[in-house]
C-alpha positions as CSV (number, residue, x, y, z in Angstrom):
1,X,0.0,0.0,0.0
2,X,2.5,2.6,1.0
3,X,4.7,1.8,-2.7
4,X,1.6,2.1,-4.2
5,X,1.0,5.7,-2.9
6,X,4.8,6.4,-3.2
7,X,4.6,5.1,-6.8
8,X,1.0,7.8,-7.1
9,X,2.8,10.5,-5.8
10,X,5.9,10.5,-8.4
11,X,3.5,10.3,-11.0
12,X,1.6,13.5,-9.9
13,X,4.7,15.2,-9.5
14,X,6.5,14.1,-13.0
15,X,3.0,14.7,-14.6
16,X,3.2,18.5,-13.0
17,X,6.7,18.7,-13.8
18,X,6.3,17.5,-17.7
19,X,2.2,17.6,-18.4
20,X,-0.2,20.2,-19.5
21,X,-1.0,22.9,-16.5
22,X,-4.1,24.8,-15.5
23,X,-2.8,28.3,-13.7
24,X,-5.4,29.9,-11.2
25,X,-5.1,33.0,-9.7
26,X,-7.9,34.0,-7.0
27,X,-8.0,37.9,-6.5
28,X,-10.5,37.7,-3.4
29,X,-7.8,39.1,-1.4
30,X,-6.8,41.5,-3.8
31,X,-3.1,42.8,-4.7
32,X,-0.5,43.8,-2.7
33,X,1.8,46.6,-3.5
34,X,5.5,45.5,-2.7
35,X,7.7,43.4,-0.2
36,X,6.3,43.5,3.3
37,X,8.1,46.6,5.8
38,X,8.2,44.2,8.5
39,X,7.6,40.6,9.6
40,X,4.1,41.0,11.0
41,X,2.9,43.1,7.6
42,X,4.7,39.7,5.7
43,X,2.4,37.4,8.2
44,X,-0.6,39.8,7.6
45,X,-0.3,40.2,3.8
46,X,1.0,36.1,2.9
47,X,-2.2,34.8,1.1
48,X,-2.2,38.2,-0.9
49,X,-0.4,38.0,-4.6
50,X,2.4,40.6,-5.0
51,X,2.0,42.5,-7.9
52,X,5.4,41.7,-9.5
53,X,5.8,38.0,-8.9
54,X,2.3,38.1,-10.5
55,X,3.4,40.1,-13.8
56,X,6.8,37.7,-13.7
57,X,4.2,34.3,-13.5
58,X,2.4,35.6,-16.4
59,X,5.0,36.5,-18.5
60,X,7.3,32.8,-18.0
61,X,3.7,31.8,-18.5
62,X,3.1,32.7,-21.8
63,X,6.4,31.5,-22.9
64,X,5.8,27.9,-21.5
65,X,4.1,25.5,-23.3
66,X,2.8,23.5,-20.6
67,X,0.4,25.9,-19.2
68,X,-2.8,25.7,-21.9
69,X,-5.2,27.9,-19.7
70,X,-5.3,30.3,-17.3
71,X,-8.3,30.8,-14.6
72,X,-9.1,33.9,-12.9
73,X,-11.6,34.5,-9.7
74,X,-12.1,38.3,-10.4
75,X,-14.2,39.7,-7.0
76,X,-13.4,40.4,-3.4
77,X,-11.3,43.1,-2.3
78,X,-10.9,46.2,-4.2
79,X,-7.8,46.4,-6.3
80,X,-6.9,50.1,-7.8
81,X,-7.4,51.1,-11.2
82,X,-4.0,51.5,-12.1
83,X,-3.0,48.0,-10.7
84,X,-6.3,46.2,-12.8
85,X,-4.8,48.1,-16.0
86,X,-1.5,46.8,-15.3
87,X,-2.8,43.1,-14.6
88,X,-4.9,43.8,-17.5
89,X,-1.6,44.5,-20.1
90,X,-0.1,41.8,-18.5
91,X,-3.2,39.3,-19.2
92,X,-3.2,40.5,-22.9
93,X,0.3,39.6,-23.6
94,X,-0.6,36.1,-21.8
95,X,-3.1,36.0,-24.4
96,X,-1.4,37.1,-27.5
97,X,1.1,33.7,-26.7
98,X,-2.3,31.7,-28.0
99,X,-3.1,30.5,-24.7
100,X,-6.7,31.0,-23.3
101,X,-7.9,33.1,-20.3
102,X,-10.7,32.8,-18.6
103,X,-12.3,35.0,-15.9
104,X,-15.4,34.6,-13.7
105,X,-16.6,35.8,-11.0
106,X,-19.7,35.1,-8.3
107,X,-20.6,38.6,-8.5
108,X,-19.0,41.7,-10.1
109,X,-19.9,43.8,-6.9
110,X,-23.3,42.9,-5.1
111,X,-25.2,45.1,-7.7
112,X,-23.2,47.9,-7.0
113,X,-19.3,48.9,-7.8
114,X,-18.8,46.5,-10.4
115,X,-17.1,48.9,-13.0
116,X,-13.6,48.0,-12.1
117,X,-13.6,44.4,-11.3
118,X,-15.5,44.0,-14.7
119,X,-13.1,46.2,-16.5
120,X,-10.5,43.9,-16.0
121,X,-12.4,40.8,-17.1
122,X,-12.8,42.7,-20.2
123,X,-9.2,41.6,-20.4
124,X,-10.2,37.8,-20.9
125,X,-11.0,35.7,-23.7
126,X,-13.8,34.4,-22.0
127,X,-16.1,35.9,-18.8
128,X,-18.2,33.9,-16.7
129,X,-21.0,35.0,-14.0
130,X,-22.9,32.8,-11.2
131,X,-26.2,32.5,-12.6
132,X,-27.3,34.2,-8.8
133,X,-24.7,36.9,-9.3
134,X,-24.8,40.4,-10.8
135,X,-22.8,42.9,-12.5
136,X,-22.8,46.1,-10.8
137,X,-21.7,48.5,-13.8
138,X,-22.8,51.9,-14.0
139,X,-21.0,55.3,-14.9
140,X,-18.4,56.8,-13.0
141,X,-19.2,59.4,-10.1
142,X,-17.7,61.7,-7.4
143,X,-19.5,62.0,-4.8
144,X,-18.0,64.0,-1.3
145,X,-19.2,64.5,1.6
146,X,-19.6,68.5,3.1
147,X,-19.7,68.9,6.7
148,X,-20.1,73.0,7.1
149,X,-24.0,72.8,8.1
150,X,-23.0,70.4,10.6
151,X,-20.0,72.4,11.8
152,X,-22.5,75.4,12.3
153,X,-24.7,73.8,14.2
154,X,-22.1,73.0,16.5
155,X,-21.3,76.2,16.4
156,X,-17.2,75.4,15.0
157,X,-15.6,77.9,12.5
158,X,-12.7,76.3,10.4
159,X,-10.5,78.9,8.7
160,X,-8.2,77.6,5.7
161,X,-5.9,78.7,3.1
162,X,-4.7,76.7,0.4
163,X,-2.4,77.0,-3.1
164,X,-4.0,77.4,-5.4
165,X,-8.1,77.2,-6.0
166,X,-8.0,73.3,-6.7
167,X,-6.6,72.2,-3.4
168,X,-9.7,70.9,-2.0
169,X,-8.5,69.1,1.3
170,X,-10.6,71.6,3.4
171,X,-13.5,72.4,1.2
172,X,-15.5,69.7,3.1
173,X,-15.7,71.8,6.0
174,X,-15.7,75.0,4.7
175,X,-18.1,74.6,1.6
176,X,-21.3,72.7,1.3
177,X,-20.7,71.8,-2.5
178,X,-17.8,71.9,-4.7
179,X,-16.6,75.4,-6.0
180,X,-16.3,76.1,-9.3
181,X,-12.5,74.6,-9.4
182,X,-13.1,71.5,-7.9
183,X,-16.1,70.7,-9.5
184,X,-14.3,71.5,-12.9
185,X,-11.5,69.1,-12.1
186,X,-13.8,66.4,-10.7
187,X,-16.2,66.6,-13.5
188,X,-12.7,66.1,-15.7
189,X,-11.8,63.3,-13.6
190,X,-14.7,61.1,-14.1
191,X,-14.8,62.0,-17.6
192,X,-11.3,60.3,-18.2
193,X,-12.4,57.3,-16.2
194,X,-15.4,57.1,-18.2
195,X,-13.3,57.4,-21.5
196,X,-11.3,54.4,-20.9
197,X,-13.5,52.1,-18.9
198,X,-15.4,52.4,-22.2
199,X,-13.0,52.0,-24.4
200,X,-11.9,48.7,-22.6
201,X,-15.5,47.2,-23.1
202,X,-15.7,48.2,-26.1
203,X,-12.3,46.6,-27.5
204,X,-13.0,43.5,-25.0
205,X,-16.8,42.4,-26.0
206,X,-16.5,44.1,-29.4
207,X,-18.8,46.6,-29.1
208,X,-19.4,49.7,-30.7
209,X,-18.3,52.7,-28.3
210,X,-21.0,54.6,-28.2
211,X,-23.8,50.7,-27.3
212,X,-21.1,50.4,-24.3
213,X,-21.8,54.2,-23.4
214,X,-26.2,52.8,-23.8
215,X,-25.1,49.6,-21.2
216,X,-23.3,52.2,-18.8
217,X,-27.0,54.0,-18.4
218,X,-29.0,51.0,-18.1
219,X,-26.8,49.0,-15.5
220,X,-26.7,47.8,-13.2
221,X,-27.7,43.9,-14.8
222,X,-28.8,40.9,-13.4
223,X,-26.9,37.7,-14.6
224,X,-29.6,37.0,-17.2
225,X,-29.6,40.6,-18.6
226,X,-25.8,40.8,-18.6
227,X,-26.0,37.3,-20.9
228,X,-28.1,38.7,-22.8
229,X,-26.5,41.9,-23.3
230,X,-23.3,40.3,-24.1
231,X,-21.5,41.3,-21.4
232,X,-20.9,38.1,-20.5
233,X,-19.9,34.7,-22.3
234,X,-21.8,32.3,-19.9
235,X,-23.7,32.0,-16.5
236,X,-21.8,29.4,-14.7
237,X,-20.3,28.0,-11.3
238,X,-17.3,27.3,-10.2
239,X,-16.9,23.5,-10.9
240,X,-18.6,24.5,-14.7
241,X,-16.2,26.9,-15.3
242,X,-13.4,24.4,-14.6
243,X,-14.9,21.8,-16.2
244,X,-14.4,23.8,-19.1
245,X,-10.9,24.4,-18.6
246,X,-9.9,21.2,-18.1
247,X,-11.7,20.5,-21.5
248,X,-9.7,22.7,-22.8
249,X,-6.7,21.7,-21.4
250,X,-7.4,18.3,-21.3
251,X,-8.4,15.9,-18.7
252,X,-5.1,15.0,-17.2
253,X,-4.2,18.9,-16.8
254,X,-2.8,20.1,-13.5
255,X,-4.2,22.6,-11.4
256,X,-1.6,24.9,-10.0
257,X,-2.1,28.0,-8.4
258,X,-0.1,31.2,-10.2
259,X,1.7,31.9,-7.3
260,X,3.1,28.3,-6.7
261,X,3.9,28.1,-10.5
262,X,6.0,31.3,-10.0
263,X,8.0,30.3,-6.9
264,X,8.7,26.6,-8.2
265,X,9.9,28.1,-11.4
266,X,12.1,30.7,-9.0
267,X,13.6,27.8,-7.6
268,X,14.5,26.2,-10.5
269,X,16.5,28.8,-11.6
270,X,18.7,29.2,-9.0
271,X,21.2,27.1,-10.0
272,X,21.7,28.7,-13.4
273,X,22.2,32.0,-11.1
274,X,24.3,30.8,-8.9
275,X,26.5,28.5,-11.4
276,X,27.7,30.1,-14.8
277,X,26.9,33.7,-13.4
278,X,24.0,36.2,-14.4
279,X,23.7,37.6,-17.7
280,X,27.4,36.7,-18.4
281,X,28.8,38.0,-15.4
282,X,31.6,35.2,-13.8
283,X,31.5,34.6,-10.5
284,X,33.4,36.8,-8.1
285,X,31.8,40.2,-10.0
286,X,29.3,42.1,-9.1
287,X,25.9,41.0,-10.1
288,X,24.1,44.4,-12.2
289,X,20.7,44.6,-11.3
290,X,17.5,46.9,-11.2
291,X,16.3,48.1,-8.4
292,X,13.2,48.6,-7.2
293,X,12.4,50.9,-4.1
294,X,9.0,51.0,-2.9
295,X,7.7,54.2,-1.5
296,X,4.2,53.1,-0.7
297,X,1.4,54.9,1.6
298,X,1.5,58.2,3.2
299,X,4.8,60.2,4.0
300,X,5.8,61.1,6.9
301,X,8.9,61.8,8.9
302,X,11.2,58.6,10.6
303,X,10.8,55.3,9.7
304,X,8.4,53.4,8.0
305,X,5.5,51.2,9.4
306,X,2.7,50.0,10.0
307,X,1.3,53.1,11.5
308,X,-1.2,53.7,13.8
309,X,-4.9,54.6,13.5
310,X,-3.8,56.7,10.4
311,X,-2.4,53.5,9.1
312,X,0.9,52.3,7.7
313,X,2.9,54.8,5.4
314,X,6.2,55.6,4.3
315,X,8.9,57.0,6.3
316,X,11.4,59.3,4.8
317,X,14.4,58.0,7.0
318,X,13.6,54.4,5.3
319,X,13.3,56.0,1.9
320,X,16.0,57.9,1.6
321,X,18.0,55.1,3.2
322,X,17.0,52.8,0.4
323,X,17.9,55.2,-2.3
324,X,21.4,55.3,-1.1
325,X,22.2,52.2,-0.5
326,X,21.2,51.8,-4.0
327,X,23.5,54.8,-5.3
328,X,26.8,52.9,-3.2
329,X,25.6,49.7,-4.5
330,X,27.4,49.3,-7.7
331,X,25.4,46.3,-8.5
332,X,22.4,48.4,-8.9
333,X,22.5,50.3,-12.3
334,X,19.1,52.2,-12.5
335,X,16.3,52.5,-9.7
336,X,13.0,51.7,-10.4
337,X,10.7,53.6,-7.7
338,X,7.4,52.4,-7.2
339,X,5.3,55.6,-5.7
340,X,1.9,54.5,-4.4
341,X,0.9,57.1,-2.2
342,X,-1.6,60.8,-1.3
343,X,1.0,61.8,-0.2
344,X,1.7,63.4,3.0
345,X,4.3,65.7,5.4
346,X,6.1,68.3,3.0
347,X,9.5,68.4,5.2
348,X,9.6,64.0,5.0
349,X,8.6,64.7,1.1
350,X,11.6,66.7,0.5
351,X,14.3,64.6,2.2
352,X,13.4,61.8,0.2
353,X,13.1,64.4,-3.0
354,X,16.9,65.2,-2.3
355,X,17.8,61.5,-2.4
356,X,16.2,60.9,-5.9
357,X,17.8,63.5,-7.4
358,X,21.3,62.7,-5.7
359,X,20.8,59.4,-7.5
360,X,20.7,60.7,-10.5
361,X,23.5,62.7,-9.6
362,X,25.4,59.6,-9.2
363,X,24.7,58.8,-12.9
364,X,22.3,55.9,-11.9
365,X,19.4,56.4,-13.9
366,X,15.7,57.0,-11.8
367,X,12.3,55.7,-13.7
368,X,9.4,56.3,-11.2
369,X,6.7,53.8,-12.0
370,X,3.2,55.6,-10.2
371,X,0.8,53.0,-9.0
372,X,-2.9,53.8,-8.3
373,X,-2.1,57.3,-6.8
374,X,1.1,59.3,-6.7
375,X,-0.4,62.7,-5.9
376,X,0.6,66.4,-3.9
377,X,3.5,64.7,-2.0
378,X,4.0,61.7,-4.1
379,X,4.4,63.7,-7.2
380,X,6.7,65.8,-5.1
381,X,9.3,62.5,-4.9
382,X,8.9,61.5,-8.5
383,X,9.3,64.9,-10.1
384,X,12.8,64.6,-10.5
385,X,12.9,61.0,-11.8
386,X,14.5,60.6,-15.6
387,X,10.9,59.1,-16.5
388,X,7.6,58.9,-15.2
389,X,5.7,56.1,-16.3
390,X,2.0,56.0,-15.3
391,X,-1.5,53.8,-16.0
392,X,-3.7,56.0,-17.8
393,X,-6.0,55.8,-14.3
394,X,-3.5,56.4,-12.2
395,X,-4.6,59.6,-9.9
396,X,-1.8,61.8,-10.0
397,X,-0.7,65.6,-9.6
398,X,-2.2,67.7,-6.8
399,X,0.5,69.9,-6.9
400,X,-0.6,72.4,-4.2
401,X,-0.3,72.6,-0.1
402,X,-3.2,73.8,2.3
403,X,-3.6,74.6,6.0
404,X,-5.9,75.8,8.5
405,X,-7.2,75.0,12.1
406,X,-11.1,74.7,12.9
407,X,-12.1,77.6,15.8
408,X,-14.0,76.0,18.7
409,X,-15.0,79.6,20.9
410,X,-19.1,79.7,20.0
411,X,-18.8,75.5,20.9
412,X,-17.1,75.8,23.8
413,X,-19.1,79.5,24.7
414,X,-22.4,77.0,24.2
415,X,-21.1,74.3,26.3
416,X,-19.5,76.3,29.4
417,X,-16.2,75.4,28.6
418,X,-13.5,78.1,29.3
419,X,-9.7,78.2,28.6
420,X,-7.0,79.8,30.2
421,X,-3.3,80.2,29.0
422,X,-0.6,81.4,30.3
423,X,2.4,82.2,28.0
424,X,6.0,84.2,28.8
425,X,8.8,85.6,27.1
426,X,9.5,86.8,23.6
427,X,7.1,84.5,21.4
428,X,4.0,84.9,23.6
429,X,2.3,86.5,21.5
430,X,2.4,83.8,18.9
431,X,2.4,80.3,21.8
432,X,-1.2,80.1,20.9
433,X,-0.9,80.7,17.4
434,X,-2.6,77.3,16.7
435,X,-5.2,77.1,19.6
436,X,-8.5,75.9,18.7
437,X,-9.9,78.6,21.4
438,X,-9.6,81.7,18.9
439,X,-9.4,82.6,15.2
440,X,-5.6,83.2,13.6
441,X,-5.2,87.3,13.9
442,X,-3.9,89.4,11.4
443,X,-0.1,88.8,12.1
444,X,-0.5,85.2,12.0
445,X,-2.5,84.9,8.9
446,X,0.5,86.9,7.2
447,X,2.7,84.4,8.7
448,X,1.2,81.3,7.8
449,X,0.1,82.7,3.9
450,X,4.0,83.4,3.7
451,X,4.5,79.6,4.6
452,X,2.0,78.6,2.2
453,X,3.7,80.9,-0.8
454,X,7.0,79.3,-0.1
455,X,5.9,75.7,0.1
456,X,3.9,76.1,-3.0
457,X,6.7,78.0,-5.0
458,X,9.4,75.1,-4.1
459,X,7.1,72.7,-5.0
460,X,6.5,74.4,-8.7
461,X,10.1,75.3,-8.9
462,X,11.3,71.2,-8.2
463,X,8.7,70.3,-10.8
464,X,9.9,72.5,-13.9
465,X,13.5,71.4,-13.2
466,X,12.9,67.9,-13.2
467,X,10.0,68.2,-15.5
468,X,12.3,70.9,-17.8
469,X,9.5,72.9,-18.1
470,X,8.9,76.7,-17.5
471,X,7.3,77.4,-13.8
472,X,4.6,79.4,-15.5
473,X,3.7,76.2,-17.3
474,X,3.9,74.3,-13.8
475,X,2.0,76.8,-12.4
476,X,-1.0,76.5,-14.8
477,X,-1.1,72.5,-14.7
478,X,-0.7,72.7,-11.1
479,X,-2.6,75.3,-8.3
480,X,-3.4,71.8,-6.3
481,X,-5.1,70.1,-9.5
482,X,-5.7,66.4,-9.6
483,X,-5.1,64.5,-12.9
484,X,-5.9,61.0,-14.0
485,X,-2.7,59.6,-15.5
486,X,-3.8,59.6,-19.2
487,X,-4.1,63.4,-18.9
488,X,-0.8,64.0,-17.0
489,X,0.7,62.4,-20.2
490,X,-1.3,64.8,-22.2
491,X,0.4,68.0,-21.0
492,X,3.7,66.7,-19.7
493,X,3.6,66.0,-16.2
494,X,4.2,62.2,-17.2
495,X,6.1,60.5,-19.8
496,X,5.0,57.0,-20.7
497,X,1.9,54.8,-20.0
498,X,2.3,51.9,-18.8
499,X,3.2,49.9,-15.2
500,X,6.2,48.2,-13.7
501,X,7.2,46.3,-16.3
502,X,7.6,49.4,-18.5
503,X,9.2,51.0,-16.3
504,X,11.7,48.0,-15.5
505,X,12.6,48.0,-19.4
506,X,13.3,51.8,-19.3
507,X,15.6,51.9,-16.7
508,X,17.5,49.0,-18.3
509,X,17.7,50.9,-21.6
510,X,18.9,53.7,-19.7
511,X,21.4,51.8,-17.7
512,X,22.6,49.7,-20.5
513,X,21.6,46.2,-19.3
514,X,20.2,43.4,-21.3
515,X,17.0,43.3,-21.7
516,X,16.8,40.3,-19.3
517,X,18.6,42.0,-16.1
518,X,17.4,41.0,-13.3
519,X,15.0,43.2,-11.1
520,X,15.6,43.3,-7.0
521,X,13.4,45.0,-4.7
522,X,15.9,46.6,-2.7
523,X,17.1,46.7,-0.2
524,X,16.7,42.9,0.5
525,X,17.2,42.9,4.1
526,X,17.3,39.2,6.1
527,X,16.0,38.1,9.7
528,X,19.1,39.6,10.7
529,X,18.9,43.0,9.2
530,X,15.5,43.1,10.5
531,X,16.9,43.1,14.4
532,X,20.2,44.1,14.5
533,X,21.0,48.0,14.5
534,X,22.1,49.5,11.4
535,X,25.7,49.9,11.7
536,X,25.2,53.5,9.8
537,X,22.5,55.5,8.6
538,X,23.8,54.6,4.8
539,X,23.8,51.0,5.5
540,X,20.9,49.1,4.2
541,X,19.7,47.7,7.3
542,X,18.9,51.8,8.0
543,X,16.1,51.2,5.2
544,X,14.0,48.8,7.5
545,X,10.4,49.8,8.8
546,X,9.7,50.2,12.4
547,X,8.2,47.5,14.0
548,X,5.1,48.5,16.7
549,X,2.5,51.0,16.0
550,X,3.1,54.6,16.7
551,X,0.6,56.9,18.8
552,X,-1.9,58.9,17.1
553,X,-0.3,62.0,18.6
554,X,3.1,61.1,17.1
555,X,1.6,60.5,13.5
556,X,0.2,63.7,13.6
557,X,3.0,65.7,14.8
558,X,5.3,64.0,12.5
559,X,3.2,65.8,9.8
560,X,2.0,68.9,10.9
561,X,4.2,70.2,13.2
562,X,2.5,72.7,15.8
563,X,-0.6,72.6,14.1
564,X,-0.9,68.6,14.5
565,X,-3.6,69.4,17.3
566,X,-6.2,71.1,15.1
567,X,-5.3,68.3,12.2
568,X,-6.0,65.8,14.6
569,X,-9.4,67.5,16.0
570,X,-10.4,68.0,12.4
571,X,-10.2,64.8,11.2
572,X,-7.8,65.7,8.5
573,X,-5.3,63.2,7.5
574,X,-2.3,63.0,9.9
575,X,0.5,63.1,7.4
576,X,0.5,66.6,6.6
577,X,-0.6,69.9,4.3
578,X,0.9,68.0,0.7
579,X,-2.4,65.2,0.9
580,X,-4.3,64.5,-1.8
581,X,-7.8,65.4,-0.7
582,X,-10.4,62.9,0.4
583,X,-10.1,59.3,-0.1
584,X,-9.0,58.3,-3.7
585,X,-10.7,54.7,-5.0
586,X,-12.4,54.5,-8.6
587,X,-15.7,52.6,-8.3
């Protein structure tokens, strides 16, 4: 009996290693951005595909002729726009190798925020729905939420200045609609979505453009009236959808997850890279690579983390440490920096600014590749890049800076509370500059507008030198405007469309590798490097996140300095005055 199982179990795995495979890939837990920051985030984020080793799977995919089909569940969390179009590219060329792909999903949203999930299926040979499910697609909105009637009633004041009319972030309590700028920009914004969610449909279910634009009005479908509408190739379930894969494939196919494809095929090829060398290098040289540094979530001063109640974000000190242990490195040749992120403190936005364009400095070339957002502080880092590439719905741009307090004297005059303060020397008349007790007075207002011009005229000034464009031309793309990544092409604020794998072949170009240079996210630190102090701050264990969760008061003076009080009462973000405004998901 046990020879017999033995004798079962080597022919599963020389079938696997020789016979026809069926990929999966199940999205329910949607995409994560990079490595993990620190052991717990790795524990927290291990049944969620990394983007890259899923754009590396597909591509040694397409190339081997074992795999016949590949099965997508398409549903569950939400995964960005820009990420979808960069799974989507990635699908095509799967797809162009004559292989078949297949997506289905039990529901494209529960009736509701279906558009994205569905656009990428559009990407697929073939979609299938659950006959129970639904397709939630409907045309692209923006919808905010204003909170100055409420704030009245409470009897709170918020004063706010911003550069220039387009910098929303505190229109929500100061406004109870959008002004004429923002609802010019917004209306622009959805307009762009709506341009290429449309044209994905179209090219996908061959459809003329301007039926698609019909379906957008009637949705959202049931399963029968998505059939029907062609929308859909079939209403199955699971085990149907497999069973016609494996038809397709055949019936002694393998089923093999992408991610365990990837990492046994990783494996395999380690003794080609550790033996005759890397692209012709001999053992004993230095390995040229590309590196890719993820700058992923808000910025804010120190190290990276997890974050508190604000949540995880990027810290400058781990940043700017990555970027220059990549400029000693002399295995690194180009950087590839991955900016996912609102953005955030405008001091931590500058440090890691300087490092960028050091590296450049150091002739190693810089391609920023933006993920779903790169706005106001993100663009800040990747102005001075060599190339920006971007997904045409990549939100991006913002290029402005805002602050303000809210003024809590008719509250507290309601409510019987009283304050006191007692303040001494030569700055008492400006200790309570930032109290939520009284308005800013005259003086202050000067002060704090002079902040605001100088922020806002470094931030223009670093974008037309890296951009090589005149600051009048900054000036009019900018005023704190957001743009969808197919328009910051348009007029210049980004080079090329496309995602990592673009952005990876640029800086190889650039840096002179072969067009099969290997790609490191850097710095690659081990258990060690996790616990052991850095022995400098240019060392790459400097680069590591911070491990524990900061307070809320920390994350908030990290950002804002002495205003970090009224930011935190406010409810504004707690990463500082270059935030993209509001909450930033296309659905």
């Amino acid at each position: 009996m046990a020879d017999a199982k033995l004798a079962a179990q080597f022919v599963r795995m020389r079938q696997r290693r020789t016979g026809p495979l069926i990929l999966e890939l199940d999205l329910t837990d949607g995409i994560a951005e990079g490595p993990p920051a620190d052991p717990l985030s790795a524990l927290l984020t291990m049944r969620r595909t990394r983007l890259q080793d899923l754009l590396a799977g597909l591509k040694r995919a397409a190339d081997d002729d074992r795999v016949r089909v590949l099965v997508v569940k398409v549903g569950g969390s939400r995964i960005g726009l820009a990420k979808v179009q960069e799974l989507r590219a990635a699908i095509g060329d799967f797809r162009r190798s004559g292989k078949l792909a297949v997506a289905w999903s039990e529901s494209f949203g529960d009736f509701v925020r279906g558009n994205v999930p569905y656009y990428l299926a559009t990407g697929f040979d073939k979609i299938y729905l659950q006959p129970s499910g639904t397709l939630g697609l409907t045309g692209i909105a923006v919808e905010q939420v204003f909170l100055r009637g409420t704030l009245e009633k409470l009897g709170i004041d918020f004063e706010s200045a911003q550069r220039h009319e387009y910098k929303s972030a505190t229109e929500q309590f100061t406004k109870s609609g959008f002004t004429g700028p923002s609802r010019e920009a917004m209306a622009r914004l959805a307009e762009s979505v709506t341009e290429q969610l449309v044209g994905a449909i179209a090219a996908g279910r061959e459809m003329p453009v301007e039926h698609v634009t019909e379906l957008l009005a009637r949705g959202p479908f049931l399963a029968q009236q998505a059939l029907e509408a062609r929308l859909v190739d079939g209403l199955l379930y699971r085990d149907e959808v497999y069973a016609q894969a494996r038809k397709e494939a055949g019936p002694d196919a393998t089923l093999l997850y992408l991610q365990r494809y990837q990492r046994t095929q990783s494996i395999g090829d380690l003794p080609k890279r550790l033996g005759a060398g890397v692209q012709g290098i001999t053992p004993g040289q230095h390995e040229r690579f590309v590196a890719t540094v993820y700058a992923h979530g808000a910025i804010r001063q120190g190290r990276s983390g997890r974050g508190g109640p604000g949540g995880g974000g990027m810290g400058s000190d781990s940043v700017a440490a990555a970027l220059r242990a990549a400029a000693a490195d002399e295995g690194a040749r180009a950087v590839v920096l991955r900016v996912n992120s609102p953005g955030g403190s405008y001091t931590a936005s500058d440090v890691i600014w300087r490092e960028v364009v050091r590296l450049r400095a150091a002739g190693k070339p810089v391609v920023v590749s933006m993920g779903d957002v790169a706005a106001s502080g993100g663009y800040f880092i990747a102005a001075p890049a060599d190339v920006i590439v971007v997904q045409p719905g990549t939100i991006t741009g913002s290029i402005g800076v805002f602050m303000g307090k809210p003024v809590l004297r008719e509250l507290f005059g309601r409510a019987g509370v009283t304050t006191d303060s007692i303040a001494d020397g030569a700055g008492a008349a400006r200790a309570t500059m930032f109290s939520s007790s009284r308005p800013f007075s005259e003086p202050e207002w000067a002060r704090i507008n002079e902040w605001l011009d100088a922020v806002y005229a470094d931030f223009t000034q670093k974008v037309a030198a890296g951009r090589r464009m005149p600051v009048e031309r900054v000036h009019e793309l900018a005023r704190g405007r957001v743009w969808t990544g197919a328009d910051a092409i348009a007029n210049g604020l980004a080079d090329e469309a496309g995602g990592l794998r673009e952005a990876v072949a640029i800086a190889r170009k650039r840096a002179g590798l072969p067009d099969d240079a290997p790609v490191r996210a850097y710095p690659r630190l081990g258990p060690l490097d996790q616990l052991r102090p850095a022995e400098s701050s240019e060392a790459r264990p400097a680069a590591r996140a911070q491990l524990g969760t900061d307070a809320l008061a920390a994350l908030f003076a990290d950002g804002w300095g002495p205003a970090w009080r009224f930011a935190a009462a406010a409810g504004l973000p707690p990463y500082g005055p270059l935030t993209l405004p509001g909450t930033w998901t296309i659905s």
